[in-house]
C-alpha positions as CSV (number, residue, x, y, z in Angstrom):
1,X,22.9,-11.6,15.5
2,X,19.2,-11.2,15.3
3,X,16.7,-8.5,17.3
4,X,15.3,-11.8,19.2
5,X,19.0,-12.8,20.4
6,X,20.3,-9.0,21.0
7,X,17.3,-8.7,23.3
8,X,17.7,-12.2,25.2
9,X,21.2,-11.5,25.6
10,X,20.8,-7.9,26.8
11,X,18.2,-9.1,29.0
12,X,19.6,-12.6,30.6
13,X,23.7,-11.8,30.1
14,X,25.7,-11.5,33.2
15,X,25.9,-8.1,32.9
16,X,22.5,-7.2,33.6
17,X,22.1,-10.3,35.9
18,X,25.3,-8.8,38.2
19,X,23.7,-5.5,37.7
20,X,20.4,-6.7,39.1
21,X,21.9,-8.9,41.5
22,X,24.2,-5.8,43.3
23,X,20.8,-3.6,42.9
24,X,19.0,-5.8,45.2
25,X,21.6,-5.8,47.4
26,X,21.8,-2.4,47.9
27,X,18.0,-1.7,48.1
28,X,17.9,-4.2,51.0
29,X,20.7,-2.2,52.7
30,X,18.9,1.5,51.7
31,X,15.2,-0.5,53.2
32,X,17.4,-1.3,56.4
33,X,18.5,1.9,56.7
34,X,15.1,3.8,56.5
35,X,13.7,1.3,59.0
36,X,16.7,2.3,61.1
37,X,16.0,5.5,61.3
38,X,12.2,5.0,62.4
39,X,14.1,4.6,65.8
40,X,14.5,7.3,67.8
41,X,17.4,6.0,70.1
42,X,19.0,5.0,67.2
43,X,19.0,8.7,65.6
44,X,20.5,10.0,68.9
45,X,23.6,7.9,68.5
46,X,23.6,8.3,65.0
47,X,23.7,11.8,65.5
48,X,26.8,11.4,67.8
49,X,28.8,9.0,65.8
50,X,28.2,11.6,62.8
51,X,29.4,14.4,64.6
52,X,32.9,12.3,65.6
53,X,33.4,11.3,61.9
54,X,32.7,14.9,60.5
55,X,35.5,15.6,63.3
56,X,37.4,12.6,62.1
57,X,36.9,14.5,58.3
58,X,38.1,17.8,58.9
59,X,41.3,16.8,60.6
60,X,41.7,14.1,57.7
61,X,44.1,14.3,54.5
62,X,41.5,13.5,52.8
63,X,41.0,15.6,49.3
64,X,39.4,18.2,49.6
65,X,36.8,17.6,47.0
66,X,36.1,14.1,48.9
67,X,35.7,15.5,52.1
68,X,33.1,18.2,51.1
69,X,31.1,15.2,49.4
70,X,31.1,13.2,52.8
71,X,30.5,16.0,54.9
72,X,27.2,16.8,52.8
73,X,26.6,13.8,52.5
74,X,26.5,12.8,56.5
75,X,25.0,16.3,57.4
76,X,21.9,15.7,55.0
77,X,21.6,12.2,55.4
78,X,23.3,11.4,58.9
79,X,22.6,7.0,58.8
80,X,23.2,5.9,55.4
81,X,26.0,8.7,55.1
82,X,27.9,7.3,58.3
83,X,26.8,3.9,57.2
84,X,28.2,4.2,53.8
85,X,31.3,6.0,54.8
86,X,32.1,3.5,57.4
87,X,31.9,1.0,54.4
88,X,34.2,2.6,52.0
89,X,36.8,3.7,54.1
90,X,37.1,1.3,57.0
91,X,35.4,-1.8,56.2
92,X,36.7,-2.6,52.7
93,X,37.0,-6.0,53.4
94,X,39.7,-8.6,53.4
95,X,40.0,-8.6,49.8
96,X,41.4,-5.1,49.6
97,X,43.6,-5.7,53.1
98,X,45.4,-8.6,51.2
99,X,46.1,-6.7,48.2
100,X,47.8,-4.0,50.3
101,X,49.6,-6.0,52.5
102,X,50.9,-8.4,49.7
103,X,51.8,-5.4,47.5
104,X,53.7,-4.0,50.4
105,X,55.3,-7.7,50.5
106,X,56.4,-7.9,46.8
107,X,57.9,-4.4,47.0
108,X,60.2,-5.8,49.7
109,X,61.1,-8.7,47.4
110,X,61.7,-6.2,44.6
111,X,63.5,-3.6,46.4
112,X,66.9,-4.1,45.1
113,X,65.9,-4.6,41.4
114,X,64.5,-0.7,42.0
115,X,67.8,0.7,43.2
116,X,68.5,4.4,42.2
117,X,71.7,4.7,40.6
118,X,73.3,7.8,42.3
119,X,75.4,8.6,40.0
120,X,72.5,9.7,37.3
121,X,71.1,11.6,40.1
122,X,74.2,13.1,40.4
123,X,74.3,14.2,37.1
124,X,70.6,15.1,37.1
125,X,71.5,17.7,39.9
126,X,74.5,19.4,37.5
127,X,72.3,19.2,34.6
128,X,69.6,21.4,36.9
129,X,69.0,21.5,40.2
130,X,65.9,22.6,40.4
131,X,64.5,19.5,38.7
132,X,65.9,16.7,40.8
133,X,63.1,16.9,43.1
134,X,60.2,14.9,41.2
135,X,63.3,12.3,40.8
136,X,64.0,11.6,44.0
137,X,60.3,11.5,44.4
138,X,59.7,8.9,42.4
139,X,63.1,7.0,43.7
140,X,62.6,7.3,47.6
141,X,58.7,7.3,47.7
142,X,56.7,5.4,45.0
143,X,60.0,3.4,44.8
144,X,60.5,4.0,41.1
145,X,64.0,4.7,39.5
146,X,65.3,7.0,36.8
147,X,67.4,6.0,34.1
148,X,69.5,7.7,31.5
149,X,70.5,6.8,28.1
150,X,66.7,6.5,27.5
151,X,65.5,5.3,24.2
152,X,62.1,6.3,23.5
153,X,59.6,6.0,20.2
154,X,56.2,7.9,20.5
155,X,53.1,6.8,18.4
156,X,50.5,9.4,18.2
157,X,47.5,6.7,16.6
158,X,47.0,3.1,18.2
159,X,47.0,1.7,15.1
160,X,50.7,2.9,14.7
161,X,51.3,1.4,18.4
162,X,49.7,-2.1,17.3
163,X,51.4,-2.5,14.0
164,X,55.0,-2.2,15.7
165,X,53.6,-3.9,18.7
166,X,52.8,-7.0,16.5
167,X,56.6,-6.7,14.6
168,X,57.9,-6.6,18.1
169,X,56.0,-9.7,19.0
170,X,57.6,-11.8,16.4
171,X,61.0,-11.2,17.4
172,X,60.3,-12.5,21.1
173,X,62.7,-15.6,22.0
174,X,62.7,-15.5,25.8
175,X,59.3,-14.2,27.2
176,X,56.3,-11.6,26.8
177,X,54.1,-10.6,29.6
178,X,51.0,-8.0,28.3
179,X,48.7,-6.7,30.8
180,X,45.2,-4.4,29.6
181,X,42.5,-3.3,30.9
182,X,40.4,-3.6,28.0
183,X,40.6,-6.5,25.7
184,X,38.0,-7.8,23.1
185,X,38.3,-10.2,20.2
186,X,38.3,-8.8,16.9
187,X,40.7,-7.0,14.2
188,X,43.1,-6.4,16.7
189,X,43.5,-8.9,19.2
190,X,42.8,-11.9,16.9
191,X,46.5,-11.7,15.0
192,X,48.3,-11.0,18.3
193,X,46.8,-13.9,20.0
194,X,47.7,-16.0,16.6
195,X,51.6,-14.9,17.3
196,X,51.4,-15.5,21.3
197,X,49.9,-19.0,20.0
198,X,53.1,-19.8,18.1
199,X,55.4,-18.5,20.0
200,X,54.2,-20.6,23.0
201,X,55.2,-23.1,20.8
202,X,58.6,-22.1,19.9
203,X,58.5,-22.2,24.1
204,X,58.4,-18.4,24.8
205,X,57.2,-18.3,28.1
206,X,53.7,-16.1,27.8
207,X,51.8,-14.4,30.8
208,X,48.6,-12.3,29.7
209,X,46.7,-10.4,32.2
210,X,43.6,-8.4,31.8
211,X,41.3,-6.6,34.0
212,X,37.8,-8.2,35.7
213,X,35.4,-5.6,33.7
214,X,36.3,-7.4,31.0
215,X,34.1,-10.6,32.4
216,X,31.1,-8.7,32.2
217,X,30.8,-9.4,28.2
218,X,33.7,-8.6,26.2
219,X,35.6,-12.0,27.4
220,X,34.3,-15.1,27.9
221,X,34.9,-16.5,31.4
222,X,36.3,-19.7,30.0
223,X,38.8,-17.0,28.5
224,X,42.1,-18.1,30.6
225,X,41.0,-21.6,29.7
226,X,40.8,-20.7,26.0
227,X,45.3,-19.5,26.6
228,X,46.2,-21.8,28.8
229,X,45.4,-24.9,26.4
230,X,47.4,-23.2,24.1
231,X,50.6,-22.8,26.3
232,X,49.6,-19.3,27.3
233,X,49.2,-18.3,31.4
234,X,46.1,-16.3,32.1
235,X,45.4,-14.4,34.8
236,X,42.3,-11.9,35.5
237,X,42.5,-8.9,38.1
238,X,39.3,-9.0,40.1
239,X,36.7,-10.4,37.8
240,X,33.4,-8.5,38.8
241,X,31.3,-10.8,41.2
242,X,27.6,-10.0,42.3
243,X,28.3,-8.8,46.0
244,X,28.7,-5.4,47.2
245,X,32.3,-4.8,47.8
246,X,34.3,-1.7,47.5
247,X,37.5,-3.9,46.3
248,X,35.6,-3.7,42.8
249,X,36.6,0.1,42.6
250,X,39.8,-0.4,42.2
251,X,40.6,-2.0,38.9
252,X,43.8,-2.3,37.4
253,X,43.7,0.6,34.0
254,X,47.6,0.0,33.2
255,X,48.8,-0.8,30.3
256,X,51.6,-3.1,29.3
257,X,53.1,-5.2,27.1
258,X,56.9,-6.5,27.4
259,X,58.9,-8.4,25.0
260,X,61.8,-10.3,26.4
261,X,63.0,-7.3,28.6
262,X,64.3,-5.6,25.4
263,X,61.3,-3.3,25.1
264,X,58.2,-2.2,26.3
265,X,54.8,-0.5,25.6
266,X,52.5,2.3,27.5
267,X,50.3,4.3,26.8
268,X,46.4,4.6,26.3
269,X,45.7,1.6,23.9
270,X,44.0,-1.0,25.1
271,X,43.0,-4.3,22.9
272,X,40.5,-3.8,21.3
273,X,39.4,-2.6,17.7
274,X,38.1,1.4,18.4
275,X,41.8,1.7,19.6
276,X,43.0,1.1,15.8
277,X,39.9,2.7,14.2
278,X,38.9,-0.8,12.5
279,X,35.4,0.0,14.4
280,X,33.6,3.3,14.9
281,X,31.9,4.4,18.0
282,X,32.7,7.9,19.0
283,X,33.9,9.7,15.6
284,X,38.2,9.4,15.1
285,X,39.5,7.9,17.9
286,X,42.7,9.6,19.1
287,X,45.3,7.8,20.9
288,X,49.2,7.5,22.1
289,X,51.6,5.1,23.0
290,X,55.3,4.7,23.5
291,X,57.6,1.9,22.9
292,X,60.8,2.0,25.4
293,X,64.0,0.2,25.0
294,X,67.2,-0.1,27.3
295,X,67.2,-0.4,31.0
296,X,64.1,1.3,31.9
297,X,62.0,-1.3,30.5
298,X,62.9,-3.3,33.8
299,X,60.3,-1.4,35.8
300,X,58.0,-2.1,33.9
301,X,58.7,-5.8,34.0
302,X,58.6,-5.5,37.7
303,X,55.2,-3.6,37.3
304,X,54.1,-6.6,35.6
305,X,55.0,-9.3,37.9
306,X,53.9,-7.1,40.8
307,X,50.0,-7.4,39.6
308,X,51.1,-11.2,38.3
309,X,51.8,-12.4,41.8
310,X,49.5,-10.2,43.6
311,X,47.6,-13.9,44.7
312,X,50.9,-16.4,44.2
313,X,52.7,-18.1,46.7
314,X,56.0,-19.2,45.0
315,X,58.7,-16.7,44.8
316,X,59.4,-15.0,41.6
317,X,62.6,-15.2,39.7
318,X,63.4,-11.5,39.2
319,X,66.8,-12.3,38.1
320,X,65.2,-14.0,35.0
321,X,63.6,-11.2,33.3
322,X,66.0,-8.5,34.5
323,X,68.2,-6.8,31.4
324,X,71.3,-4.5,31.6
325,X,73.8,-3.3,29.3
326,X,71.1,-3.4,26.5
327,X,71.6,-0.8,23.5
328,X,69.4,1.5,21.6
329,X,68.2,0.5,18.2
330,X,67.9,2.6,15.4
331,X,64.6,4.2,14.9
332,X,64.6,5.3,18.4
333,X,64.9,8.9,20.3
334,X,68.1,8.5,22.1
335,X,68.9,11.2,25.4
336,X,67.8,12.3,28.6
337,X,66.3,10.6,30.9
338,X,62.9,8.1,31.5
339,X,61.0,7.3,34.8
340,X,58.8,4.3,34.1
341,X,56.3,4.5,37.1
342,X,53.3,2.8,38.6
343,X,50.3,4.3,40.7
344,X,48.3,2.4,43.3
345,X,45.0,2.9,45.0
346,X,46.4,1.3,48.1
347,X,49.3,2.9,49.4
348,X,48.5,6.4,50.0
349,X,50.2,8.4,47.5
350,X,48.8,10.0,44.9
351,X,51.6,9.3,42.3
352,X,50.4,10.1,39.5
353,X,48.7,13.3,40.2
354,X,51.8,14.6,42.1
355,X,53.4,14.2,38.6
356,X,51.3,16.4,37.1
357,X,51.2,18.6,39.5
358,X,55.3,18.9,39.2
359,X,54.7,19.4,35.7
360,X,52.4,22.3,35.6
361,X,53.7,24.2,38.9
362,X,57.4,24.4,37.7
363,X,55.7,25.2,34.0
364,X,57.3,28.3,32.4
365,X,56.4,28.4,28.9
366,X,53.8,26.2,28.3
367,X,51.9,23.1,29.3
368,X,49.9,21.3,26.9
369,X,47.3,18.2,27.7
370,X,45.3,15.8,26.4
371,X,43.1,13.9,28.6
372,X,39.8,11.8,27.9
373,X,38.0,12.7,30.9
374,X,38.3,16.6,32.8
375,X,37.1,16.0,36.6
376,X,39.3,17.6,38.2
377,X,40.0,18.3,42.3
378,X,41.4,21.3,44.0
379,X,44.4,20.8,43.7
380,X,44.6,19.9,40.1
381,X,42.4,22.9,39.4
382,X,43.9,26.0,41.4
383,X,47.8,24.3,39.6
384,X,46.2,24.9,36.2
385,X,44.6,28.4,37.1
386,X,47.5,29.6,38.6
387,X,49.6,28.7,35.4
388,X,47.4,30.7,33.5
389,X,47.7,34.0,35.8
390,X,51.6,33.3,35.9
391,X,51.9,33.7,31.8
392,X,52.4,29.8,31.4
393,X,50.3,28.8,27.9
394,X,48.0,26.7,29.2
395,X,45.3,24.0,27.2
396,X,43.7,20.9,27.6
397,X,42.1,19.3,24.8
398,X,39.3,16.7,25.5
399,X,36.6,14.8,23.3
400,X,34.3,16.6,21.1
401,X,32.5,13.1,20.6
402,X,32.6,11.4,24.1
403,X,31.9,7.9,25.6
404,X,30.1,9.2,28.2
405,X,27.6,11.5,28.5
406,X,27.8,12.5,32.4
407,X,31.3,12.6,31.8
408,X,31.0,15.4,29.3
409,X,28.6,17.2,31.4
410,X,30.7,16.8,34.4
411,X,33.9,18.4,31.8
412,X,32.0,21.2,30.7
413,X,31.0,22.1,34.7
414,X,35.1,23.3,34.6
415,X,34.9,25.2,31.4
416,X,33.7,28.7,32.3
417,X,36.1,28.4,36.1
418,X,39.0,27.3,33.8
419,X,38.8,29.9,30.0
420,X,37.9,33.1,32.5
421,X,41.0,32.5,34.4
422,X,43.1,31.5,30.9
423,X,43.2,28.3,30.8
424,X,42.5,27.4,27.0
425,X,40.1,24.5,26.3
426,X,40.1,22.5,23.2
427,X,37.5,20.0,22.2
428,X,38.6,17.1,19.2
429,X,36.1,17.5,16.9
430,X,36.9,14.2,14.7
431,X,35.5,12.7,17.6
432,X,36.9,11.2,21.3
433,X,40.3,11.6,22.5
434,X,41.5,8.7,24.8
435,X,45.1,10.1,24.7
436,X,47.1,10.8,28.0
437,X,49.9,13.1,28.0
438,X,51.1,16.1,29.4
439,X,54.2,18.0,27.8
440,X,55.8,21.0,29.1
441,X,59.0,23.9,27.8
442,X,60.2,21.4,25.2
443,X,62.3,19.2,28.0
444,X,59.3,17.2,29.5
445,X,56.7,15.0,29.4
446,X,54.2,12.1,30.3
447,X,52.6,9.4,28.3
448,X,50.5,7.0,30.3
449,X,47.7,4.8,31.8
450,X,46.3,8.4,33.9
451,X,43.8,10.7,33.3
452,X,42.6,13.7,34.6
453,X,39.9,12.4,36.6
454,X,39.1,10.9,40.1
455,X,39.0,7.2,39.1
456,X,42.3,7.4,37.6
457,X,44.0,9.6,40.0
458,X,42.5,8.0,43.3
459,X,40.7,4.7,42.5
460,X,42.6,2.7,39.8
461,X,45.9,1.0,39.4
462,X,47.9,3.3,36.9
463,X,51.0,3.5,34.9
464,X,52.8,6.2,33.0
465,X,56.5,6.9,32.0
466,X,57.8,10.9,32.9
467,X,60.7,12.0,30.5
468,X,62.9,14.7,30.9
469,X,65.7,16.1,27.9
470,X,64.9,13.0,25.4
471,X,64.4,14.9,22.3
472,X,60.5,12.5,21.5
473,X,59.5,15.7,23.9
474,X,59.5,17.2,20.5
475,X,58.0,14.4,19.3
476,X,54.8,14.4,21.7
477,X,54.6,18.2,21.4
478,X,54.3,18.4,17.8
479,X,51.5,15.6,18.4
480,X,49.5,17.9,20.1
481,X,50.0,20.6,17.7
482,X,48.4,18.7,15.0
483,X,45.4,17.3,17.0
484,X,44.8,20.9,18.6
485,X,44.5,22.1,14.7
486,X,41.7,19.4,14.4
487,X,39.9,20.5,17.6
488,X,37.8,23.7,18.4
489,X,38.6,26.0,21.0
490,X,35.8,26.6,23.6
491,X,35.0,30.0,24.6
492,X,33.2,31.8,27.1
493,X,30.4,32.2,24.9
494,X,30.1,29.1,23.8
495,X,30.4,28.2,27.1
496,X,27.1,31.0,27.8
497,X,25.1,29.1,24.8
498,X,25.2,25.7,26.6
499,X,21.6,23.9,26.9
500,X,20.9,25.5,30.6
501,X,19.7,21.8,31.9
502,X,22.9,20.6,30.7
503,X,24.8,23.0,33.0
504,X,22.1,22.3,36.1
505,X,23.0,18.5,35.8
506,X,26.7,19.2,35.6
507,X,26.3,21.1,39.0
508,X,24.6,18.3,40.8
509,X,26.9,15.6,39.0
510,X,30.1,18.1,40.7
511,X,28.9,16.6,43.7
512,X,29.2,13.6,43.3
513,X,32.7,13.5,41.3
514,X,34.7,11.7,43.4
515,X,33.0,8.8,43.1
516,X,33.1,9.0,39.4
């Protein structure tokens, strides 16, 4: 592509014609807002109605770190700070009130396809009682069950992940259903949409979601068109529209791809070609997945078909895609137990922090990390600190070579809080870790959609699976080993010699964190 075309396209794509479009929008709202305020009656009721909702605040269960941002925000800027809270958190529109009322519809219709069988609770509680709790956590409130027997395989690159992926794919007879948030044509998505082609042929029945960002440029919008003349349904989760809504926050960041109920992938890798290293862009890029096989890959089929039929109005055949009785193939880590589990903006748990959270508070030897982003809440932050002060070996190991610049600042505004207190801090130095997984005393672990930041933990529709005894622990442990001998430990001085501006923008980006 030439300069000439680069530059038309930068300049009249839809990105920058959204971008433009929601800019105008909201300097038409700030311009109302200033007028407002020119009004003195209108600053005395202001002034009221920001004194009820910093009320409203403190007695909230709001986080912590959100509620400090708020509060600042409506103390220093009392009409567009009640104005824009009033927006985000009780005026979302109808958009985001359908999503939550028909997710709370399809879990209903799925509720006895997520059944807990007791009796692997019971053992669970023989095994050790002290770690039944963040089972019947994920059983009795995000609705998730546990299953033993689990067969598990880790791959610690994408491009490992991809090439079984694409073996896996060839065997499919019945159906696949593959939901990303990130897909883009090229190396990688190109031989996989060549074998869904086929298959739709051979009459596998094919459903392939992906999330709206993706309609900004990576995918064109005649995308779903493109599959479904070729046999494939298409479906895209909120494609980004030029209008001012707070529904757009909330994308869906899970990853999934399952193959006739048989097996399933997680995990960090999304579709596109940095994923497998076949393109450059931030140094090596570092990724996991998981492939799962047995019964526990039914919750992630129902994961699936919950974001499928999120706008349908036909009932779903559950019974169609659900598998039992399956057995491990060879090749797989066999033992222990696997919770495949979802995490959702909308119904007021925080999932997949509380996960974490179990993981590092019940920590005794060690927990070990990797995350691509480190903006972290109170919570989050006094867990890992107090870790650290009770002897547990504690480090994170983020990018060295990251995708986003405020991202790394905001990162390195933990640094000195977390290495005074013990908490060891690794950065990659090949380049930008995008892996997600936690791993704790050899018996646990997480490999997932969810990182250690707001958006993940708070804004976006996540996935993960938490496993407990299988012996790939070992597997995702040593993993970390390895990349932690590729990465560079940060210390305080280090920490001392950073540019001082750098640190000054971190502070004033800490502010604004939970919006990040």
């Amino acid at each position: 592509m030439s300069a000439f075309k680069k530059l038309w396209k930068l300049i009249f794509g839809r990105t920058t014609i959204l971008l433009l479009m929601l800019l105008a929008q909201a300097l038409v709202i700030f311009g109302g807002f200033v007028l407002i305020n020119e009004i003195l009656w209108v600053n005395w009721i202001t002034g009221i109605v920001a004194v009820i909702f910093l009320l409203y605040l403190m007695n909230s269960k709001m986080d912590s770190d959100f509620k400090l941002m708020w509060i600042i925000l409506i103390l220093c800027l009392p009409i567009l700070g009640v104005a824009f809270f009033i927006f985000t958190q009780f005026a979302p529109g109808s958009h985001t009130k359908f999503i939550r009322r028909r997710i709370n519809e399809l879990e209903e219709e799925q509720a006895e396809y997520r059944k807990q069988d007791q009796q692997i609770m019971d053992k669970i509680a023989l095994e050790n009682k002290a770690e039944i709790g963040i089972f019947k956590y994920l059983d009795r409130q995000a609705k998730f069950p546990t299953y033993d027997k689990a067969s598990v395989k880790f791959f610690p690159l994408g491009e490992q992940k991809w090439e079984e992926m694409l073996k896996q794919l060839e065997t499919a007879k019945e159906f696949i259903f593959m939901e990303y948030f990130i897909v883009e044509r090229g190396i990688m998505v190109d031989p996989i949409l060549d074998i869904l082609y086929r298959k739709a042929q051979e009459g596998v029945e094919i459903r392939f979601m992906y999330d709206g960002t993706n309609t900004l440029s990576l995918l064109p919008r005649s995308f779903p068109q493109q599959l479904k003349e070729k046999g494939i349904e298409c479906k895209v989760f909120s494609p980004m529209k030029p209008v001012l809504s707070t529904h757009q926050n909330n994308r869906d960041h899970r990853k999934i791809c399952v193959i006739d109920g048989r097996c399933a992938f997680t995990g960090g890798v999304n579709l596109a070609d940095e994923y497998i290293n076949r393109r450059e862009r931030f140094g090596h890029w570092k990724d996991t997945a998981i492939m799962v096989e047995g019964e526990a890959v039914n919750s992630f089929t129902l994961m699936f078909l919950q974001m499928w039929n999120l706008d349908a109005k036909e009932h779903e055949d559950y019974d169609k895609y659900m598998r039992h009785g399956l057995l491990p193939e060879l090749g797989m880590r066999n033992g222990g137990y696997i919770v495949p589990y979802g995490d959702s903006p909308l119904d007021n748990l925080q999932t997949g922090e509380n996960v974490y959270l179990d993981i590092i508070n019940k920590s005794a030897d060690y927990v070990h990390i990797m995350t691509p982003y480190l903006i972290l809440d109170e919570e989050v932050m006094d867990a890992l600190i107090y870790a650290a002060h009770r002897g547990v070996d504690v480090k994170i190991i983020i990018p060295h070579i990251p995708d986003k610049k405020y991202a790394y600042l905001l990162a390195r505004s933990y640094y000195r809080d977390l290495i005074k207190e013990g908490v060891q801090v690794y950065e990659y130095t090949p380049g930008f870790v995008h892996a997600k997984i936690f791993t704790s005393d050899d018996v646990k672990a997480v490999v997932g959609t969810i990182n250690l930041d707001f958006r993940s933990l708070y804004l976006h529709f996540e996935c993960a699976a938490y496993m407990w005894k299988n012996p790939v622990v070992y597997d995702i442990e040593a993993d970390f080993q390895d990349t932690l001998a590729k990465s560079q430990n940060v210390t305080m001085e280090d920490y001392m010699k950073m540019n001082v501006f750098g640190k000054l923008a971190a502070t004033l980006l800490r502010f604004i964190a939970p919006l990040m």
